[in-house]
C-alpha positions in Angstrom: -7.3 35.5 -57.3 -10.5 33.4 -57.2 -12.6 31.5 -54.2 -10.7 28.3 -55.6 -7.3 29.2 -56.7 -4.7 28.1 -55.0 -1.2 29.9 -54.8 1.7 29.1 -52.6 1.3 30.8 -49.2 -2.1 28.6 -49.3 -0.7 25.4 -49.9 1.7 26.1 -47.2 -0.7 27.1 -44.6 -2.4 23.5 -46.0 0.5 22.1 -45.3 1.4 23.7 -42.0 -1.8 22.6 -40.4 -2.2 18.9 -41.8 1.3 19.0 -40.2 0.4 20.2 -36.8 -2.9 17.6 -37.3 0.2 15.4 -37.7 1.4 16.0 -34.0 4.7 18.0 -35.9 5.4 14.4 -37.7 5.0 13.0 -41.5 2.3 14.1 -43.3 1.2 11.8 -45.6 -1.2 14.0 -48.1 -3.3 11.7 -49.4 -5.1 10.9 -45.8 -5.7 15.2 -45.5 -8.1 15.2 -48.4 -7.7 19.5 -48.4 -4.0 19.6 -48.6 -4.5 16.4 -51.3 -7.7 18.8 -53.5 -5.3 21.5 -53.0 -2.4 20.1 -54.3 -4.1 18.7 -57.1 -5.9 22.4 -57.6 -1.9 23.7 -57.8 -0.9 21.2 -60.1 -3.7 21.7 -62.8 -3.3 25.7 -62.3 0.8 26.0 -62.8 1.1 22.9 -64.6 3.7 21.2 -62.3 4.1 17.5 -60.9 2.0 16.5 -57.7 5.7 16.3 -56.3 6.9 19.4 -57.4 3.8 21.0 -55.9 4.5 18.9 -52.4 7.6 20.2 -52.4 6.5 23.8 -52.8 3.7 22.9 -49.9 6.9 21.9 -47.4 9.6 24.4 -48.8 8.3 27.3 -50.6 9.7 27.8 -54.1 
């Protein structure tokens, strides 16, 4: 695994934090520009949707 992949215990851990940043509400990717770049990283790397790879971000597989 590289400095810039992304697999999906990262994009949790993105996800985990921009929701704490949150206060434990929505997270809205777009205004967390790492969990957005990351997401966008994921997509371009497995070849999924962008809401496939939010889903994956919030859920696991």
């Amino acid at each position: 695994m590289g400095l810039f992949d992304v697999d999906e215990q990262k994009l949790q851990a993105l996800y985990h934090r921009a929701w704490l940043e949150a206060n434990r509400g929505f997270v809205d990717p777009r205004k967390y520009l790492y969990l957005d770049d990351a997401i966008q990283v994921y997509v371009m790397q497995h070849g999924c949707s962008y809401d496939q790879a939010l889903l994956i971000a919030k859920r696991g597989h």
